[in-house]
N, C-alpha and C positions, 0 to 999 in steps of 0.2 A: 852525703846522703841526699837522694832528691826528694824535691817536695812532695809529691805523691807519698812516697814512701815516710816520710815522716809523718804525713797527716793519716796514712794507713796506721801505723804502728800506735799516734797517736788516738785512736780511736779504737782500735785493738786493746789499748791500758786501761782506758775510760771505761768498755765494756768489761773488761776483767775485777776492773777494779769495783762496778758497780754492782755484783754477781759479790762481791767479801761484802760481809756484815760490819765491817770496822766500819766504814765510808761511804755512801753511797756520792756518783759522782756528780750528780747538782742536786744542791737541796735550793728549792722553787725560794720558799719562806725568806731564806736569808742570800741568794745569789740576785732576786728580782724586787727585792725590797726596797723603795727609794730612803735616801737619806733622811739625817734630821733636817726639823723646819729652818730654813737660814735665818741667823741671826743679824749678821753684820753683813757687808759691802761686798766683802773679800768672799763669804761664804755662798752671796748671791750668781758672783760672777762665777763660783767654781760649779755650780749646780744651772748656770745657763749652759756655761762649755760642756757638761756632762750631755745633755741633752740634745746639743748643738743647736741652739739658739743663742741671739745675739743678746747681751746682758741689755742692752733697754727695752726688747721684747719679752725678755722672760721676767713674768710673774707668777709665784708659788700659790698654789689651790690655799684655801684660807685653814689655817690651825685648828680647825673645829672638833677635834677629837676622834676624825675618821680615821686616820693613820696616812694619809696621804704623804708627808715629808713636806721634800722638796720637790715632787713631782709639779712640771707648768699645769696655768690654767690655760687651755689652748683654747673656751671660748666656746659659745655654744652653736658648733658646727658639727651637722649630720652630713651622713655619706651622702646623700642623695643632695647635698644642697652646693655641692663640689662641681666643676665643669664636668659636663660628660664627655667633651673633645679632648681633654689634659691626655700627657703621654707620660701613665702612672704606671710604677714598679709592678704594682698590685691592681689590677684593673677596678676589681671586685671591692675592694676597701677604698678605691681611688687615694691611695697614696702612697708614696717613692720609699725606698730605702734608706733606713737610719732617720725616717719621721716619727716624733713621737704619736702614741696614741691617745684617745683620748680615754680618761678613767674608765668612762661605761663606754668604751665603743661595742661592744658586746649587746648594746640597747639600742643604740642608733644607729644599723647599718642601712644599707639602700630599700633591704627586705622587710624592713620595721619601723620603728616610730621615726617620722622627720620633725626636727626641728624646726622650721623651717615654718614661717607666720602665715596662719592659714587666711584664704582670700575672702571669705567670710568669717562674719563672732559666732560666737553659739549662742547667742540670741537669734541672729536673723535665722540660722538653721532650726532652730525651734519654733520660729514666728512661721515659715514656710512650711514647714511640714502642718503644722495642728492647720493654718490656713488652708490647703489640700486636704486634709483629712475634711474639715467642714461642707467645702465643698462637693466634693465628691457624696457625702452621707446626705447634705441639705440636696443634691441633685435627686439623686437615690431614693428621696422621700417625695418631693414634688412631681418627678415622674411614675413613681409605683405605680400608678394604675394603666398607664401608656408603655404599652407592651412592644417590644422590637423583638420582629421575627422575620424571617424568609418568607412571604408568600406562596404559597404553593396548591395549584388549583388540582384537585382531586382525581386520582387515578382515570383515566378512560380506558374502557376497556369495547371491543370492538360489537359486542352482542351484549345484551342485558343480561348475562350469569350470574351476578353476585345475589339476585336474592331466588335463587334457584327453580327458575323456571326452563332453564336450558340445560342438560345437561351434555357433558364434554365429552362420556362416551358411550359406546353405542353397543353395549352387551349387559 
């Protein structure tokens, strides 16, 4: 039998199979759920190769009662903070095939929040703004009575008509 045709037929049972109420054919819950939290040495290294990272690289998200397992902590890197030259599986998520993700990447993608240390505090963005608002309003006040306008020297008109000593027409 060719491969085609197996992966045909196999996907043909899946959909058949998921269409019966006995089975349905992934259940999310229990098919994407990471393991328990590792215990020992042995358990560390079988939840680094699960992942395919190297056991002195992989370290488990911490035990805090989120449910995480053995899922890594891959570190607090957003999309956008990734090369933008890299030659990635996923252009859009900027990462390759068979890389783990990260828990929230659903929060950090390119389109949303960056990680990523901002180049000012949010003091100095507070100090600057109310600063600008000051001055702008203490201008605002010291100028009010100095008025900016366009000059503009009053209609001419060719004979003295407007206060109607001529009139324009002739019946």
């Amino acid at each position: 039998m060719s491969r085609l045709a197996l992966v045909r037929s196999s996907i043909l049972f899946n959909q058949v199979r998921s269409l019966s109420y006995s089975r349905p054919a992934l259940v999310f819950a229990r098919d994407f759920k990471p393991g328990e939290y590792p215990k020992t040495e042995a358990e560390r290294r079988a939840a680094a190769k699960k992942y395919g990272l190297r056991p002195e690289d992989y370290e488990p998200l911490p035990d805090n009662g989120l449910g995480f397992g053995d899922y890594p902590n891959l570190g607090r890197i957003s999309t956008d903070m990734k090369s933008d030259w890299g030659d990635y599986d996923d252009p859009y998520l900027k990462r390759n095939f068979g890389e783990p993700i990260h828990v929230v990447q659903d929060q950090i993608t390119a389109d949303k929040v960056s990680l990523a240390k901002t180049r000012v505090s949010f003091s100095q963005i507070v100090f600057w703004f109310l600063f600008g608002s000051f001055v702008f309003i203490g201008l605002n006040y010291l100028l009010w009575d100095k008025k900016c306008f366009i000059p503009i020297a009053p209609k001419q008109y060719p004979r003295n008509a407007l206060n109607g000593e001529e009139k324009h027409y002739k019946f």
